[in-house]
N, C-alpha and C positions, 0 to 999 in steps of 0.2 A: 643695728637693726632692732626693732623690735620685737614683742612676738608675738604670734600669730597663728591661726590656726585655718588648716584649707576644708573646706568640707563643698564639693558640688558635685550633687549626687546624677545631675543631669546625663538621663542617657540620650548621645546627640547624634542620628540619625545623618548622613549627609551625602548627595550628588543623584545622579540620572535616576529618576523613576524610584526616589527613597519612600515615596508615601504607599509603595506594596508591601510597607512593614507596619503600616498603623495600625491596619485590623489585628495581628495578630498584636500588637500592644493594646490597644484598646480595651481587646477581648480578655487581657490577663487583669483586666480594673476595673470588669465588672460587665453590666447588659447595658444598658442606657447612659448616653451621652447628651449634654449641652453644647450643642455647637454655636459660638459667637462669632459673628460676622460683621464687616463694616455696611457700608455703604451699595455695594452691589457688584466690586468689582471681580469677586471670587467667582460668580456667579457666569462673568462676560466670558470670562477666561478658560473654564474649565476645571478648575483647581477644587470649587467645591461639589463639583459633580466626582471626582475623584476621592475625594475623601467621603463621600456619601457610598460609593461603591463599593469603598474596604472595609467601610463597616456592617453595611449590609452582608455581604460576602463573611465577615466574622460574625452574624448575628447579635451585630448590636442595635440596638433601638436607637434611636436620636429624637432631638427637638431642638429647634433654632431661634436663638433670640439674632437678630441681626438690626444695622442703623449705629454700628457705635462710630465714633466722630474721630477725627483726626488728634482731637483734644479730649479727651475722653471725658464724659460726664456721670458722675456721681449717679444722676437719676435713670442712665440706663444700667448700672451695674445694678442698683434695688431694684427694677423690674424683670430682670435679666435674674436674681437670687430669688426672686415671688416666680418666676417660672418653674425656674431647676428645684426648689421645694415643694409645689406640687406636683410636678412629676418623677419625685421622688429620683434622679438622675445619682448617677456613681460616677461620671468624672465629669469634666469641664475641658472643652476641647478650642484653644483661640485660632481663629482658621483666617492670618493675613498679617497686618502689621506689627510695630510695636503696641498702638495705640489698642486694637484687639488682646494681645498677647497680654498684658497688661489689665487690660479689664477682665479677662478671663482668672487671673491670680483671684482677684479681691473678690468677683463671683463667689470663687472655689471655697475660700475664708469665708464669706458672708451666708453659705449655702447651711453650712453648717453653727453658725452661730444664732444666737437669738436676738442678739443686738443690729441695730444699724449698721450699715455697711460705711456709714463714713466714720461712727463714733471707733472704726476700727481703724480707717487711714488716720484718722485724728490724735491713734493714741488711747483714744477714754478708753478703751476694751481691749485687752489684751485676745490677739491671737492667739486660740490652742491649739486650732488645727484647718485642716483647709481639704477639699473632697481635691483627687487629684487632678494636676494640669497639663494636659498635651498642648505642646504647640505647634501649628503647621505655618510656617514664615513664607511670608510672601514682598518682603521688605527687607533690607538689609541693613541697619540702621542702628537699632536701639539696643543691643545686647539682652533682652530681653529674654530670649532662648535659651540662655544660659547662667541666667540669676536670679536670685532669689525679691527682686524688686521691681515695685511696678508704682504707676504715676496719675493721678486723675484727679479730676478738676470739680470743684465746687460754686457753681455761680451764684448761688445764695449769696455765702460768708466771702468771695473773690479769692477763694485761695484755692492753688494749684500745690497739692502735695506727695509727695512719693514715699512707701512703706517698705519695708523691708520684713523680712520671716523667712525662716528654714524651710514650712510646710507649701511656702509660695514658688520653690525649686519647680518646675516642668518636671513630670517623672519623664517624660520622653519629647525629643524636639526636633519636625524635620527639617530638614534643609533642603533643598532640590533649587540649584542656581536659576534652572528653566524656568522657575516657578516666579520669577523676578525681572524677566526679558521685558514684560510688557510696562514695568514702571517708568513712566515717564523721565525724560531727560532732568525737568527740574527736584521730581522726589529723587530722582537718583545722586542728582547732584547735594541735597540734601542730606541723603544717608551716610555721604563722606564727611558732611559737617560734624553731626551728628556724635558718629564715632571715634573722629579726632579730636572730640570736644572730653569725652568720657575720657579718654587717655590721657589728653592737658590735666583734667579738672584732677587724676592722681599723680600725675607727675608736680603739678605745681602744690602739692601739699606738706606734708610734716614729715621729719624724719629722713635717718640716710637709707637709703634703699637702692644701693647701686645695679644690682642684678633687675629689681626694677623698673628704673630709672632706663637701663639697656633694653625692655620688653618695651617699654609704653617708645620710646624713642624708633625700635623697629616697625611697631603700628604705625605710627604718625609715615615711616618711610611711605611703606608699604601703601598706607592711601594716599597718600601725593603720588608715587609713581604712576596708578595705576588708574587715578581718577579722570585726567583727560584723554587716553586712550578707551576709558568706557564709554565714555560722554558720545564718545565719535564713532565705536564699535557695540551698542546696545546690546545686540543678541549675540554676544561673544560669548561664549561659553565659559574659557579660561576665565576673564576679567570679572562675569560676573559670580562667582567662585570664588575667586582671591578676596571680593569686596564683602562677599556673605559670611566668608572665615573670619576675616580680620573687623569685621562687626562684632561676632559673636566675642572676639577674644578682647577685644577693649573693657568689655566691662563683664567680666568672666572670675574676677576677683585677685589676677594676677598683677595687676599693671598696679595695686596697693599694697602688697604682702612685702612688709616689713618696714611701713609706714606708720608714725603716727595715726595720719587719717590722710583724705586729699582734701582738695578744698571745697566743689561745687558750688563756691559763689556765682558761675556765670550761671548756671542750672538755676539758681535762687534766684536771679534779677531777672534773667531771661522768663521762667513764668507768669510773671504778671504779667508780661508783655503779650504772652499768647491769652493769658485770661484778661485785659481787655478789650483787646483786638482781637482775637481769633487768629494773629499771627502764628503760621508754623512754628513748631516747636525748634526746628534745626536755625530754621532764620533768626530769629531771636539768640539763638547762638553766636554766628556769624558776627550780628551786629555788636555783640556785648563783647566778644572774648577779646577784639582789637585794644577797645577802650579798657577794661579791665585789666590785661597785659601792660597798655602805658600806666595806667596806676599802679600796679604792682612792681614796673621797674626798676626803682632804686631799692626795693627789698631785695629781689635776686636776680640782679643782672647776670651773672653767672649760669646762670639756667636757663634764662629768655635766650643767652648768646647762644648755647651750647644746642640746645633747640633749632634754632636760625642754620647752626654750623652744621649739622648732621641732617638736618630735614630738608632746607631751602639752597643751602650750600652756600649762606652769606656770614658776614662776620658782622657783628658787634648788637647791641640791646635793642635800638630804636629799629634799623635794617632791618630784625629778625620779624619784629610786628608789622614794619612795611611787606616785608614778605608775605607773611600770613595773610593779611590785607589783598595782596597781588593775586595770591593762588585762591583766596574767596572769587574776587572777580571775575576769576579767569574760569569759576564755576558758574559765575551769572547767580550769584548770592547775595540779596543785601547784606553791607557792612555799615549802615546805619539808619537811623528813624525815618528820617524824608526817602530814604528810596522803598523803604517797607510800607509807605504812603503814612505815616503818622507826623502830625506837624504840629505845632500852636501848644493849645490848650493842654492837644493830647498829653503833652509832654508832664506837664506838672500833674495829671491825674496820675501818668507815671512814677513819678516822685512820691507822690501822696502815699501810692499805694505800696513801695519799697518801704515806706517811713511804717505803714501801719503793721505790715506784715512780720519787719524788721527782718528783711530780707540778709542773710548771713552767707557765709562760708567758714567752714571750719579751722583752716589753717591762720585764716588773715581778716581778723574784725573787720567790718564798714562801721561807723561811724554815722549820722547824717550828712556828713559836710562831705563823706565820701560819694555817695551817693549823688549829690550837688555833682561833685568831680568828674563821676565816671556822665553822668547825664548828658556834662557839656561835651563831650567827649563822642557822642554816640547819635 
């Protein structure tokens, strides 16, 4: 193993009517709040009328930037930090998905720096500190809640990047399963891609990590058993609970502790596909992890089988990916380009854009010819 260090300072809030603890956290990080919102569906629901009430009730002031995208964009997070600096706000509250959760991080950093809010996902500018981040989840998916990293997207330059930082932890994160009854069958179906993708992408990386190797292989159980009885039981209470837990814990920092690194090639290929197409982030999962799996096969069949045997209940390398393949459909998920509606041309704009970005994974190079490979594949 090697070594490693755990540090998540995330205090995680979780079950029936958890968000009559926000006020009194909110109120411990200051008067004034930025609440981030998507599209409008906190709004339908109740959820942001709820979280307006606990802070009211704790006397905190609020202001609302809301519109952020499934794919989050660069130029709501600068508008969103030109808000939260004149009104001078003391924390930053993401009130819904990953896609929220995640813009609210880089807000929180960009509220307090002087620089651009990309030159910091880019790297040019170092992170020093970040105002702090509440999250209220409304999606079960992205592990966002409980990491220190977030994802968003650049239509300028075509690149889709993801950051990491200490100061980008959530100081507080709630959970409430009820609060995720109304997502649709297909996002639901998505949020298991999602986070079986995060637990591949460290399972299939560097390094022995057996104790590891046994967490991310329980996740993986855990959302196969329980994802076609949500599919069919929506407002379950149990099922959607087991799905918000074992989100959060996929990419929580444990399923890599005493790894190398993991790989997130499929993460790397799968972005451009949502930043040309606008494709969901989970489906662009789906479609690549199949293809990438058969190219990574005669590197560690050993692992692909042991995967197959403990998750799907089949034996041998190719079977395990046919499974995986099985259990997407049986999600109603694309597992390739033409059912995601991309065809022709799109394809090599694809390519192009793998070649320019030099789309990577850490444990296992691509090459261009691999690229080529997984392409045809997909």
């Amino acid at each position: 193993m090697k070594n490693f260090t755990v540090h998540n300072p995330v205090i995680l809030h979780f079950g029936r009517e958890i968000i009559k603890e926000l006020g009194t956290a909110a109120k411990s990080l200051g008067n004034k709040a930025l609440l981030i919102t998507g599209k409008g569906s906190v709004k339908q629901n109740g959820i942001f009328d709820a979280v307006v009430k606990q802070l009211e009730e704790a006397d905190v002031q609020w202001v609302e930037y809301s519109g952020i995208k499934p794919n989050p964009l660069i130029d709501d997070v600068r508008k969103a930090v030109t808000l939260g600096k004149s009104e001078t706000v003391d924390m930053v509250i993401g009130v819904g998905g990953g896609s929220v959760v995640d813009s609210a991080k880089v807000i929180a950093a960009g509220i307090l720096s002087e620089c651009d809010a990309w030159a910091l996902v880019k790297r040019e500018t170092s992170i020093e500190a970040a105002l702090p981040v509440l999250a209220v989840l409304t999606l079960a998916a992205t592990g966002t809640e409980l990491n220190q990293f977030a994802v968003v997207q650049n239509p300028e330059s075509s690149e889709k990047i993801g950051i990491g930082h200490p100061s980008l932890f959530p100081r507080h994160s709630f959970l409430d399963p009820t609060y995720t009854f109304s997502v649709n069958r297909e996002h639901t179906a998505y949020g298991i891609v999602d986070l079986m993708a995060h637990a591949m992408e460290n399972y299939f990386g560097l390094g022995d990590a057996p104790l590891a190797d046994r967490y991310v292989l329980s996740i993986l159980q855990e959302a196969h058993e329980i994802a076609l009885p949500l599919l069919n039981e929506p407002n379950n209470y149990d099922l959607r609970a087991r799905k918000m837990w074992v989100a959060a814990n996929a990419l929580n920092g444990y399923p890599g502790y005493g790894r190398l690194s993991g790989d997130f090639a499929v993460h790397a290929l799968g972005h451009p596909i949502s930043m040309l197409f606008d494709t969901p982030h989970a489906a662009t999962l789906s479609i690549v992890y199949p293809a990438w799996l058969t190219w990574l096969a005669p590197r560690v069949p050993e692992k692909i089988s042991r995967m197959g045997r403990e998750v799907f209940g089949v034996e041998g390398v190719m079977e395990s990916i046919s499974a995986l393949k099985d259990f997407y459909r049986s999600l109603g998920v694309p597992i390739s380009l033409a059912e995601a509606g991309i065809e022709g041309n799109q394809r090599k704009d694809l390519l192009a854009l793998w070649k320019k970005l030099q789309a990577q994974g850490y444990a296992y190079p691509l090459a261009e010819s691999d690229y080529e490979a997984i392409l045809d594949l997909i």
